[in-house]
VOBA-1610 file (N, C-alpha, C; in pm, whole numbers, padded with zeros to 5 digits, always signed):
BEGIN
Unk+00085-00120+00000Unk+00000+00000+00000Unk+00088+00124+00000Unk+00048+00174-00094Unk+00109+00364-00099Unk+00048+00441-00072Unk+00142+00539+00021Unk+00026+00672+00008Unk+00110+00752-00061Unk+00006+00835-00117Unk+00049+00952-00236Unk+00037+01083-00204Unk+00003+01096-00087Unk-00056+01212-00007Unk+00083+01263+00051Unk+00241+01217+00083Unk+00297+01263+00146Unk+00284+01194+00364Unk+00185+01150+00348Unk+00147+01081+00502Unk+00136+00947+00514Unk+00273+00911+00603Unk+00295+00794+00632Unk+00230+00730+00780Unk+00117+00781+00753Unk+00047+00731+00894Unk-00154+00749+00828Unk-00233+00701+00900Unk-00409+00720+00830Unk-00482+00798+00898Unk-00406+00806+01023Unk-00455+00895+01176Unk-00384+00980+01226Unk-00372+01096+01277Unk-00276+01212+01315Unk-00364+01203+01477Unk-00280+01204+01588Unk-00371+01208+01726Unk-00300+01315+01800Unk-00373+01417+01804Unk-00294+01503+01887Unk-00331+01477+02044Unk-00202+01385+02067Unk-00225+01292+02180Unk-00231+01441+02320Unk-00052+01522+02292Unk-00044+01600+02423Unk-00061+01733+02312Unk-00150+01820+02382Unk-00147+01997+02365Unk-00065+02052+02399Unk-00009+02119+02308Unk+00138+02190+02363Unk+00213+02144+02386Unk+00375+02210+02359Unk+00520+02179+02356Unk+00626+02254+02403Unk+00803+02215+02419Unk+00843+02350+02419Unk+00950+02318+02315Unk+01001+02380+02227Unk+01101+02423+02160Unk+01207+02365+02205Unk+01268+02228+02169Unk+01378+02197+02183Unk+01518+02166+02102Unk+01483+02236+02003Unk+01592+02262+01857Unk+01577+02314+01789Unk+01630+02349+01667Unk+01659+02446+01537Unk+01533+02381+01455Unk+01549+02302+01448Unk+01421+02213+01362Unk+01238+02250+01402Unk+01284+02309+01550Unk+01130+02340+01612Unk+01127+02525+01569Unk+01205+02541+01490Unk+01170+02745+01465Unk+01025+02729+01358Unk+00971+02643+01314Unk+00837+02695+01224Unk+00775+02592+01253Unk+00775+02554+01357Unk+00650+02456+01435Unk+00512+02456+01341Unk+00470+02320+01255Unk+00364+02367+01237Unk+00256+02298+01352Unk+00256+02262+01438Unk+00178+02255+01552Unk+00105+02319+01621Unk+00244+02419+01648Unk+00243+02567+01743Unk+00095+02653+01624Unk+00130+02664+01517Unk+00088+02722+01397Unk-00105+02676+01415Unk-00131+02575+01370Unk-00265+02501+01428Unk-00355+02532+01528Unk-00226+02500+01656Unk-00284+02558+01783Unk-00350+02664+01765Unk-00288+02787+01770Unk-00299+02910+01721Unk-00445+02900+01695Unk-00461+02861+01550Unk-00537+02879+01481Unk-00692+02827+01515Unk-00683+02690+01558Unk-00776+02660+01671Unk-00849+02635+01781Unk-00746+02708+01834Unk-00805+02767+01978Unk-00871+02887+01922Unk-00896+02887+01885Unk-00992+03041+01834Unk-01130+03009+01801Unk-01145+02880+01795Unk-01258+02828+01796Unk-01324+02761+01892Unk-01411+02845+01947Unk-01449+02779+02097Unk-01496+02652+02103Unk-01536+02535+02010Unk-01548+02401+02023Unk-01392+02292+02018Unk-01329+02398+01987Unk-01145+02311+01959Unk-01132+02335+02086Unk-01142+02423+02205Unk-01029+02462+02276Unk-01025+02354+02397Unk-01121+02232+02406Unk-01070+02183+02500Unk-00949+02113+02446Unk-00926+02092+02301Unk-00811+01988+02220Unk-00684+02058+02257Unk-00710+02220+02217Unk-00627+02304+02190Unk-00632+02390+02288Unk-00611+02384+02424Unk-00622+02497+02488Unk-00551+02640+02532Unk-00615+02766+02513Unk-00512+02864+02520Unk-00418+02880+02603Unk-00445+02791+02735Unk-00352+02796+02835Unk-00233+02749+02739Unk-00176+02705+02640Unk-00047+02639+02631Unk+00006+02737+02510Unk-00046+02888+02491Unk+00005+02944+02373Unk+00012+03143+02514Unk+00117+03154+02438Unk+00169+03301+02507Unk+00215+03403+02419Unk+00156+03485+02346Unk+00215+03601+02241Unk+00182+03459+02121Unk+00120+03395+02100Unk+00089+03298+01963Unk+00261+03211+01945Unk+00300+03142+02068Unk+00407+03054+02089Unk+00359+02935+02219Unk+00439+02826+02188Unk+00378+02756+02313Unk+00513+02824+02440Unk+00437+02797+02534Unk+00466+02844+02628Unk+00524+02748+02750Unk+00535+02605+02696Unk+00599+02489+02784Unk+00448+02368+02833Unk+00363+02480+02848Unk+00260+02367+02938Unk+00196+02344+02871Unk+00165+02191+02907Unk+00100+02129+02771Unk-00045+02071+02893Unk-00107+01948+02831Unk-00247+01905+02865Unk-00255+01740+02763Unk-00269+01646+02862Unk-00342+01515+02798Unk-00425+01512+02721Unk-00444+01492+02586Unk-00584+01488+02569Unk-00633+01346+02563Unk-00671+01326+02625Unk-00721+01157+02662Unk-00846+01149+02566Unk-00919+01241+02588Unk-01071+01134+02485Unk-01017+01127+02356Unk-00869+01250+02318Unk-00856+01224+02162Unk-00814+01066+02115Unk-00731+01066+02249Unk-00634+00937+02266Unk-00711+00804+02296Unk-00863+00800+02360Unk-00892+00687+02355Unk-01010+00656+02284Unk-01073+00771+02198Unk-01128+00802+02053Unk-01052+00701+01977Unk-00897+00788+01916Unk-00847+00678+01832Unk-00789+00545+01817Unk-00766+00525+01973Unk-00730+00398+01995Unk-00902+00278+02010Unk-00977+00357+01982Unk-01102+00262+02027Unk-01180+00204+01915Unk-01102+00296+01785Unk-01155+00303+01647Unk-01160+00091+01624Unk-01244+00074+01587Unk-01305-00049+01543Unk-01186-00127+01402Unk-01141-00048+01336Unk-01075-00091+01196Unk-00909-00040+01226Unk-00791-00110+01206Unk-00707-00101+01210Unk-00650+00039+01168Unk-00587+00112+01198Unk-00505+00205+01142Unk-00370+00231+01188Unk-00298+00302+01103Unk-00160+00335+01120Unk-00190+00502+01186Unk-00155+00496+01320Unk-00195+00598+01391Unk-00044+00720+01473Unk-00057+00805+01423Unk+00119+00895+01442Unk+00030+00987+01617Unk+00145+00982+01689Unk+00087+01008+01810Unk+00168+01183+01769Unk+00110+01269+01833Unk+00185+01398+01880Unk+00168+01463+02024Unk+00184+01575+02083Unk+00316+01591+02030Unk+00410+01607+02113Unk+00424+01530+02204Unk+00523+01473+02268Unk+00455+01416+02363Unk+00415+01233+02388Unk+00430+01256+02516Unk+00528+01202+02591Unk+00618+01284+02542Unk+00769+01222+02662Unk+00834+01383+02717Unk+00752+01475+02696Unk+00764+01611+02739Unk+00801+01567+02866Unk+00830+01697+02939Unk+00895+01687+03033Unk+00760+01709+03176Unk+00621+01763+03071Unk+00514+01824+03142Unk+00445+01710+03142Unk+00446+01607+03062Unk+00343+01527+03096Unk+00404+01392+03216Unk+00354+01393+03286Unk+00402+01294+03431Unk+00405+01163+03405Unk+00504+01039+03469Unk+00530+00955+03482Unk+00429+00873+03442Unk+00360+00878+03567Unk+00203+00839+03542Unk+00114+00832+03458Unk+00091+00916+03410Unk+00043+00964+03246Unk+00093+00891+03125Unk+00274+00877+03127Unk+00307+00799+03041Unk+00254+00650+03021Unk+00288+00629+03126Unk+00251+00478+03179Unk+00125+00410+03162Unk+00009+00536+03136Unk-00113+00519+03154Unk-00164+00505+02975Unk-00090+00639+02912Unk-00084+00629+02753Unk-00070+00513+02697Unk+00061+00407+02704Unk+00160+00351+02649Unk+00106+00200+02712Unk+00067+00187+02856Unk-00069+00073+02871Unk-00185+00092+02746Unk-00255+00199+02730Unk-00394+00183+02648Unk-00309+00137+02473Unk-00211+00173+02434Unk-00152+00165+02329Unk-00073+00047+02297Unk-00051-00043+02408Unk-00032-00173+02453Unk-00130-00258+02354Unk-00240-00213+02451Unk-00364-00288+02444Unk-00449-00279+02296Unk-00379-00192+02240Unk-00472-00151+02071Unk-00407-00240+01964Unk-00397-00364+02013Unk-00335-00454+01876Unk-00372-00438+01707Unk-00459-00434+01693Unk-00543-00386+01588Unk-00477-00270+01525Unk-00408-00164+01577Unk-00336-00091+01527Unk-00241-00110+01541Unk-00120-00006+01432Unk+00017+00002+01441Unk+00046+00132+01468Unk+00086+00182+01609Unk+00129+00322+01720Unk+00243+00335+01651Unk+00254+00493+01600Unk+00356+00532+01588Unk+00429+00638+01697Unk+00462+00682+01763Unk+00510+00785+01879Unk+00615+00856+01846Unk+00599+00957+01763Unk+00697+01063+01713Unk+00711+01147+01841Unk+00882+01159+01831Unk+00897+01260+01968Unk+01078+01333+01951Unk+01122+01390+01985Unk+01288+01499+01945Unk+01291+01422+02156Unk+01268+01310+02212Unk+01301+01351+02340Unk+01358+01182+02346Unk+01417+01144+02318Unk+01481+00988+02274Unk+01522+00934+02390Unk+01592+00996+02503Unk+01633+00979+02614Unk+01497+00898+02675Unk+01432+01002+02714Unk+01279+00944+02806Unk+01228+00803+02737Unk+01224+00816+02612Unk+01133+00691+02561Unk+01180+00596+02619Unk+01367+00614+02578Unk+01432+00470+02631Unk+01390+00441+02776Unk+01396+00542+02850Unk+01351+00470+03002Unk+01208+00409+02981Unk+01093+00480+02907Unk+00941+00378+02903Unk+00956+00272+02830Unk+01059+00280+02724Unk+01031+00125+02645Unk+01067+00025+02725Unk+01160+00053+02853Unk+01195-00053+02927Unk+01051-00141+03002Unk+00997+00028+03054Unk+00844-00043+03100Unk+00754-00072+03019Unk+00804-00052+02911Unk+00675-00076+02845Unk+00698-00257+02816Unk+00816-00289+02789Unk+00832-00418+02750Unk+00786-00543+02928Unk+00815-00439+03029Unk+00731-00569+03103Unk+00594-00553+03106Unk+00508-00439+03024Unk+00397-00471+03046Unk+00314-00611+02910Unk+00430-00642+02822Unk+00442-00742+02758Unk+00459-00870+02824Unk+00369-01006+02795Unk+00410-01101+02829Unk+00571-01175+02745Unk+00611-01124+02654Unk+00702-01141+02586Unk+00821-01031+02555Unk+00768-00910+02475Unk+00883-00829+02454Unk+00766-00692+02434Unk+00853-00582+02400Unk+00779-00469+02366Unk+00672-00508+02233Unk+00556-00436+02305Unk+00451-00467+02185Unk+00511-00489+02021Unk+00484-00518+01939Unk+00507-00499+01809Unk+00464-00446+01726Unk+00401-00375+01787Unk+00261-00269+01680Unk+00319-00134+01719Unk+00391-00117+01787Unk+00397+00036+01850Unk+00578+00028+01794Unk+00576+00168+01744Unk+00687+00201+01695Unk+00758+00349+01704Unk+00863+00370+01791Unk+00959+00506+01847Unk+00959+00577+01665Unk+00915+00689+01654Unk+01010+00763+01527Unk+01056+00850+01578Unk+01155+00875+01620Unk+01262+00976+01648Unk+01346+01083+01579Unk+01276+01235+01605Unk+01318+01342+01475Unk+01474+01363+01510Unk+01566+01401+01393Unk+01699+01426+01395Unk+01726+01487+01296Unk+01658+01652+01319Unk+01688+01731+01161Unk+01811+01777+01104Unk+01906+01737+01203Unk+02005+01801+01141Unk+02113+01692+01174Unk+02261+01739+01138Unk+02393+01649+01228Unk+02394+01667+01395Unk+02385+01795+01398Unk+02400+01786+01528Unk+02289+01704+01630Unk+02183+01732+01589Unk+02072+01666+01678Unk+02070+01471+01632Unk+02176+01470+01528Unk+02125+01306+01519Unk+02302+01274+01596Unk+02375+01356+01624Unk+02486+01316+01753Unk+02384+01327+01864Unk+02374+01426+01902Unk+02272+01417+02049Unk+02189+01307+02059Unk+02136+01257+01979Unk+02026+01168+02014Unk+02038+01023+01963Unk+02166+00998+01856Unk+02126+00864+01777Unk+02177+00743+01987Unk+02248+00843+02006Unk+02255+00718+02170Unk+02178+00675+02225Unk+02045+00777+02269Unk+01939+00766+02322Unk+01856+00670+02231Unk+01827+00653+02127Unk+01749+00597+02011Unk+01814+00447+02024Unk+01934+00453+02049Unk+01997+00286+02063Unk+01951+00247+02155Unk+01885+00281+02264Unk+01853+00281+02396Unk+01709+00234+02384Unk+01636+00285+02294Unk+01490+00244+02271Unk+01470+00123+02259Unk+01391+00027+02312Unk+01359-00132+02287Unk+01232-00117+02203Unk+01265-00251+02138Unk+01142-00252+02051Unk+01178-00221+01834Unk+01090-00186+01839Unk+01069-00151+01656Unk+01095+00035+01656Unk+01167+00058+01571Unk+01187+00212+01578Unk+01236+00266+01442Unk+01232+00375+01417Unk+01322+00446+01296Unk+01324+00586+01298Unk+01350+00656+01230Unk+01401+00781+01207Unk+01332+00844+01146Unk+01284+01028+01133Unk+01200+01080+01118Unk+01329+01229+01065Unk+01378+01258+00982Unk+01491+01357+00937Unk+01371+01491+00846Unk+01290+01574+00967Unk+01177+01669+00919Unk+01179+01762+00993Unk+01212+01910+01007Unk+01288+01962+00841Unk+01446+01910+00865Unk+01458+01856+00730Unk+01631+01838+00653Unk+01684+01935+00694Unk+01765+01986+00728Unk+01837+02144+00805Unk+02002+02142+00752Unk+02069+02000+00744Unk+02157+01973+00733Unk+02210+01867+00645Unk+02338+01804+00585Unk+02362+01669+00508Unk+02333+01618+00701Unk+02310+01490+00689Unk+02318+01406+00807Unk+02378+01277+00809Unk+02462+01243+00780Unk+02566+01094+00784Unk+02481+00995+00869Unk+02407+00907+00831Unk+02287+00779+00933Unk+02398+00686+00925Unk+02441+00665+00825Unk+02525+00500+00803Unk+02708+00475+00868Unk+02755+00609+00938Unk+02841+00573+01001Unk+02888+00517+01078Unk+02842+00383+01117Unk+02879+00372+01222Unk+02779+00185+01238Unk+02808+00184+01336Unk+02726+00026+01393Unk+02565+00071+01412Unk+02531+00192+01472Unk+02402+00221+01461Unk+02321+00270+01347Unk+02371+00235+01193Unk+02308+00177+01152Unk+02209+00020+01118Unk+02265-00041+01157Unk+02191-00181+01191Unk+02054-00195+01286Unk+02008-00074+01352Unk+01911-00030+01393Unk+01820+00031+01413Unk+01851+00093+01242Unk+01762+00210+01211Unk+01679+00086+01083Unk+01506+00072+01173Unk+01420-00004+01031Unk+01360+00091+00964Unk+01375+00215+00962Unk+01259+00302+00902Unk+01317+00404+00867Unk+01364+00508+00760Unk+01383+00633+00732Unk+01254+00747+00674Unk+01225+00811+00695Unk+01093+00977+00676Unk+01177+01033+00650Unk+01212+01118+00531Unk+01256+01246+00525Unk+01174+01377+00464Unk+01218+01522+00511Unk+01098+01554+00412Unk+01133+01684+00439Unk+01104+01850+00363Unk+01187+01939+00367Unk+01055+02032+00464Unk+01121+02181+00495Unk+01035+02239+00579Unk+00981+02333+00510Unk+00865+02386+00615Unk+00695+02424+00539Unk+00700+02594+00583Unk+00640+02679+00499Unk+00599+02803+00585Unk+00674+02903+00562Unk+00621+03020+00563Unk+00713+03137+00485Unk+00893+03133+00505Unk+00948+03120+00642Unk+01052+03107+00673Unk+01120+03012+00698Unk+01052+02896+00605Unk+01128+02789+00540Unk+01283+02794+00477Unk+01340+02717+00566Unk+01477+02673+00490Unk+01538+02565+00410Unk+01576+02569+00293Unk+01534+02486+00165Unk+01628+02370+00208Unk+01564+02240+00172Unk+01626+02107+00164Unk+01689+02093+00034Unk+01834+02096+00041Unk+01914+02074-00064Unk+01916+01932-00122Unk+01877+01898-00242Unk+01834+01819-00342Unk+02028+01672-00271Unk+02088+01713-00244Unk+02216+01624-00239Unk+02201+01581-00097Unk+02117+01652-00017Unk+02099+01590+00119Unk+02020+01519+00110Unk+01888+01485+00043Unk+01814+01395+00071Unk+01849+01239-00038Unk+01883+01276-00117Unk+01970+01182-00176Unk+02097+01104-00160Unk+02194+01160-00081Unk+02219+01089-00021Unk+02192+00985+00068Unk+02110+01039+00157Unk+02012+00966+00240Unk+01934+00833+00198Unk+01877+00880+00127Unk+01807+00780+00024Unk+01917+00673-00061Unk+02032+00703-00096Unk+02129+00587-00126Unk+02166+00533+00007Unk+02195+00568+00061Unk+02267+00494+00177Unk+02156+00388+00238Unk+02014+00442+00237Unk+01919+00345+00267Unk+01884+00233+00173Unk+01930+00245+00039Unk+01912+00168-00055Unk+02039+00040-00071Unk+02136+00099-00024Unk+02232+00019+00002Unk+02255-00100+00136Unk+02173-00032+00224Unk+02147-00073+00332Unk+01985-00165+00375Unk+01937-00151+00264Unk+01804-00226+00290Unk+01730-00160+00383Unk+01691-00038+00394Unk+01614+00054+00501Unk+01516+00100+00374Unk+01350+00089+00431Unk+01289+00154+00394Unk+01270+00296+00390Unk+01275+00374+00292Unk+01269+00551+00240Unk+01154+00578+00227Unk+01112+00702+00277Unk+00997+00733+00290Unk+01046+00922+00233Unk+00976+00956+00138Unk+01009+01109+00109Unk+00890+01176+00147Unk+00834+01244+00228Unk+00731+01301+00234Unk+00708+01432+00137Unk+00798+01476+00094Unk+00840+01560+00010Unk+00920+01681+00073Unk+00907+01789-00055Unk+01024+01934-00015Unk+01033+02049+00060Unk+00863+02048+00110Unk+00855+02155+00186Unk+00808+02272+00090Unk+00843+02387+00135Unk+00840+02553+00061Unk+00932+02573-00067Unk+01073+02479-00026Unk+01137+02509-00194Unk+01125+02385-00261Unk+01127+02433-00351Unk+01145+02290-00515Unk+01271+02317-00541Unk+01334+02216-00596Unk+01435+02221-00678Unk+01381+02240-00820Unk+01494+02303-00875Unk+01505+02324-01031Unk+01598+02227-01099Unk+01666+02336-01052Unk+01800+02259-01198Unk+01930+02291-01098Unk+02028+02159-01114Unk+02122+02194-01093Unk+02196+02342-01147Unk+02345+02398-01085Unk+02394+02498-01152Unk+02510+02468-01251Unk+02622+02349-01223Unk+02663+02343-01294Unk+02655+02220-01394Unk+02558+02102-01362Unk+02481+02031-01472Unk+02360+02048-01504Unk+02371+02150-01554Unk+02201+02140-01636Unk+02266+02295-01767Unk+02217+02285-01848Unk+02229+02380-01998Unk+02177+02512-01958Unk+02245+02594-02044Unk+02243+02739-02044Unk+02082+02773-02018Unk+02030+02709-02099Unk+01867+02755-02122Unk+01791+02695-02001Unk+01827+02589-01922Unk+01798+02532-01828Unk+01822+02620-01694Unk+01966+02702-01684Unk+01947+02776-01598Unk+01904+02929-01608Unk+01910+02993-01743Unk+01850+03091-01740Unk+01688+03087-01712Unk+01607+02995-01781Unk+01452+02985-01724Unk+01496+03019-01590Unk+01523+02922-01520Unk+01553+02909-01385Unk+01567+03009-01318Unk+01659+03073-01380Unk+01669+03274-01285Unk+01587+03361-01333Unk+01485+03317-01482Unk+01447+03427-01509Unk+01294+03424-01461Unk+01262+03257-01355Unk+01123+03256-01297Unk+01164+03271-01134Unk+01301+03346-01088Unk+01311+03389-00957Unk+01333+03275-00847Unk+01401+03185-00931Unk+01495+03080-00839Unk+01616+03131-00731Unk+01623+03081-00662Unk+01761+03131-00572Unk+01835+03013-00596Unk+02005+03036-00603Unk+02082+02981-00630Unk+02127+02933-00475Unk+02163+02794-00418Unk+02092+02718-00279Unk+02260+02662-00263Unk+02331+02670-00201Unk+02447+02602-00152Unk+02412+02433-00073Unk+02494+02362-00114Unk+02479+02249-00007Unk+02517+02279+00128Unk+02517+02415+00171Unk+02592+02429+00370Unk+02427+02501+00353Unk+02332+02514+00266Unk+02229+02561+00316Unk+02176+02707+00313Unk+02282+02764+00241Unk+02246+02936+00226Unk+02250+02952+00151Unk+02137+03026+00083Unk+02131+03097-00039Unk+02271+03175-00066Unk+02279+03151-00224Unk+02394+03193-00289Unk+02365+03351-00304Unk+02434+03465-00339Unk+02448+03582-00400Unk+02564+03544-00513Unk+02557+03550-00598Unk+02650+03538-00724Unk+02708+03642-00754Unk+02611+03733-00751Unk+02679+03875-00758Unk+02780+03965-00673Unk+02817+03881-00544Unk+02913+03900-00446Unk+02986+03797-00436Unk+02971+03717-00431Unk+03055+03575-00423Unk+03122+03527-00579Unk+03066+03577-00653Unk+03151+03510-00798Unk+03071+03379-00805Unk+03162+03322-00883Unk+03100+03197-00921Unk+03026+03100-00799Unk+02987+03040-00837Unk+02892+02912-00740Unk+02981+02814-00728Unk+02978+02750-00563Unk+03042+02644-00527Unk+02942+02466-00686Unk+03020+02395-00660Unk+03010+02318-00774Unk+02848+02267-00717Unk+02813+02280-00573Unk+02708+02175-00526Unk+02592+02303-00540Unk+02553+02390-00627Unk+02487+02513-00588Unk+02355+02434-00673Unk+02253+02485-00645Unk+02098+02430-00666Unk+02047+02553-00694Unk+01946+02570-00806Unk+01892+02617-00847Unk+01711+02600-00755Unk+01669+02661-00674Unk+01528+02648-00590Unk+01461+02756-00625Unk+01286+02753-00600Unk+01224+02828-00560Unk+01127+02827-00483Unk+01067+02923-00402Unk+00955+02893-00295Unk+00813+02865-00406Unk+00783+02801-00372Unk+00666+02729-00451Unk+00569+02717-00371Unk+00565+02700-00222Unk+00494+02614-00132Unk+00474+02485-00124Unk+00448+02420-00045Unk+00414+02280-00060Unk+00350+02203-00152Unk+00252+02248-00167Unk+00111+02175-00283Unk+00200+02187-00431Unk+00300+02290-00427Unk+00340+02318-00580Unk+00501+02277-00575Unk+00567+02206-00460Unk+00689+02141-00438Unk+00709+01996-00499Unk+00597+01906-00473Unk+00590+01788-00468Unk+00677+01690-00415Unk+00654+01576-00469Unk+00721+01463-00338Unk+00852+01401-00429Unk+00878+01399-00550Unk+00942+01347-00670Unk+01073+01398-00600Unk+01159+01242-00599Unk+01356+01279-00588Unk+01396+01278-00715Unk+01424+01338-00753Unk+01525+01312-00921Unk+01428+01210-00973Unk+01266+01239-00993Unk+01165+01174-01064Unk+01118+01095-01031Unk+01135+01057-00906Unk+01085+00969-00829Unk+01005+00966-00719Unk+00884+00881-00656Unk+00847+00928-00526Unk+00924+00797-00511Unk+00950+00782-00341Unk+00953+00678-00278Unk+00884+00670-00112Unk+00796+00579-00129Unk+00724+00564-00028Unk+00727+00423+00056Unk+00825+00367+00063Unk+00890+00258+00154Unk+00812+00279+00313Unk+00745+00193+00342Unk+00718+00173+00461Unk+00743+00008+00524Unk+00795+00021+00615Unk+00807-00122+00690Unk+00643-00111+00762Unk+00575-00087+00830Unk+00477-00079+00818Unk+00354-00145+00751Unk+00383-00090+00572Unk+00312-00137+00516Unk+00389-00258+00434Unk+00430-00326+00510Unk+00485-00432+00398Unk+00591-00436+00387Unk+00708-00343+00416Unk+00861-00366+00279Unk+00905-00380+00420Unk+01020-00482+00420Unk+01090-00552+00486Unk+01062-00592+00620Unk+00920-00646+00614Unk+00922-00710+00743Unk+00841-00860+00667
//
């Protein structure tokens, strides 16, 4: 089964309300963004409550939402269900976890996904979570752990080794190249998501970062998942692609994109480093999901390598 939509999950549960900012990857929150937007509607706000937004930012304190959480876990027909948005925050209590990750136990019928930037904590619940197994950690429930950049996948790929159970990697927004395959902890990554970032002050995913990525998983037998580019598209390379290829290109208001991630000025800098990308803000709907003509929608999940 494919999805074509860009969503590698059938259910979105906004398990906890509110967050706090714990990396470079969290500056265009689209969560925070949502919130916002529906708490303004007085039938959202018990989901969304204003207590967890301050000047239109979250503000640290978050809120359970339990009926969302045992709404979708109660659903009758199997689904692939992505939990948000965090509950391994630092606000939601021991107890609480314990209480989540029991009901999510118990939802065989589905496959739990638990996206979270807090890798440390999980590892301490997957420990409990596996004795609340008569055997091992459930098998339906699966850690995706964000690591948008190099630095945050040093900080965290330790903690992520630490996780018991079924797990993979979630690289949203791309911020950086990110090296996954260095090392022995690759042999424990079953799942790769990559996908570029959204929203006016979007910073463009360079066409050689996610491709890389995507070889190294191909080499490695890891399912790829592209959700797509975010706010910029790629064009055309700068120094393989034809004269006429890059003039269109500048003359429909492309920016010339470095692989370190900053827009080029040509007109101060001289020529373009050899890795320079031709982008433009397009938005999402007009980015699409295609790598060098391709989608790839690899899910272990749905089938590929399990």
């Amino acid at each position: 089964m494919e999805d074509t939509k860009g969503k590698f999950w059938d259910r979105g549960v906004m398990a906890i309300a509110g967050c706090t900012k714990v990396s470079s990857g969290c500056r265009g929150c689209w969560s925070e963004k949502q919130h916002v937007m529906r708490m303004a509607q007085e039938k959202m706000r018990d989901a969304y409550p204003p207590s967890c937004i301050t000047e239109g930012h979250f503000n640290g304190h978050v809120k359970v939402n339990y009926r969302l959480i045992d709404k979708a876990l109660k659903n009758k027909t199997g689904q692939v269900q992505a939990y948000w948005n965090d509950i391994y925050h630092p606000g939601v209590s021991d107890d609480q976890v314990v209480e989540i990750l029991r009901a999510m136990s118990e939802a065989i019928h589905h496959t739990i996904l638990i996206i979270t930037k807090r890798p440390e904590r999980a590892a301490t619940f997957s420990k409990l979570m596996s004795l609340m197994s008569t055997d091992e950690l459930p098998r339906h429930i699966w850690h995706i752990v964000t690591m948008e950049d190099q630095l945050e996948f040093n900080r965290r790929i330790g903690h992520y080794l630490d996780i018991q159970g079924r797990k993979g990697i979630i690289i949203e927004p791309m911020l950086s190249p990110v090296d996954l395959f260095n090392g022995p902890h690759a042999d424990h990554i079953r799942q790769v998501i990559l996908g570029g970032e959204n929203g006016n002050r979007a910073r463009p995913l360079h066409p050689l970062w996610a491709d890389e990525v995507r070889r190294g998983c191909e080499e490695q037998g890891i399912p790829f998942y592209f959700k797509g580019w975010g706010t910029w598209k790629p064009i055309c390379s700068f120094y393989n692609s034809s004269d006429e290829l890059r003039d269109n290109a500048h003359n429909m208001g492309a920016e010339l994109i470095t692989a370190s991630g900053f827009i080029h000025d040509i007109d101060v800098d001289g020529q373009p480093e050899p890795s320079c990308w031709y982008m433009k803000k397009t938005g999402r709907e007009g980015s699409g999901r295609e790598l060098f003509g391709k989608e790839y929608n690899q899910l272990a999940w749905r089938g590929f390598c399990e």
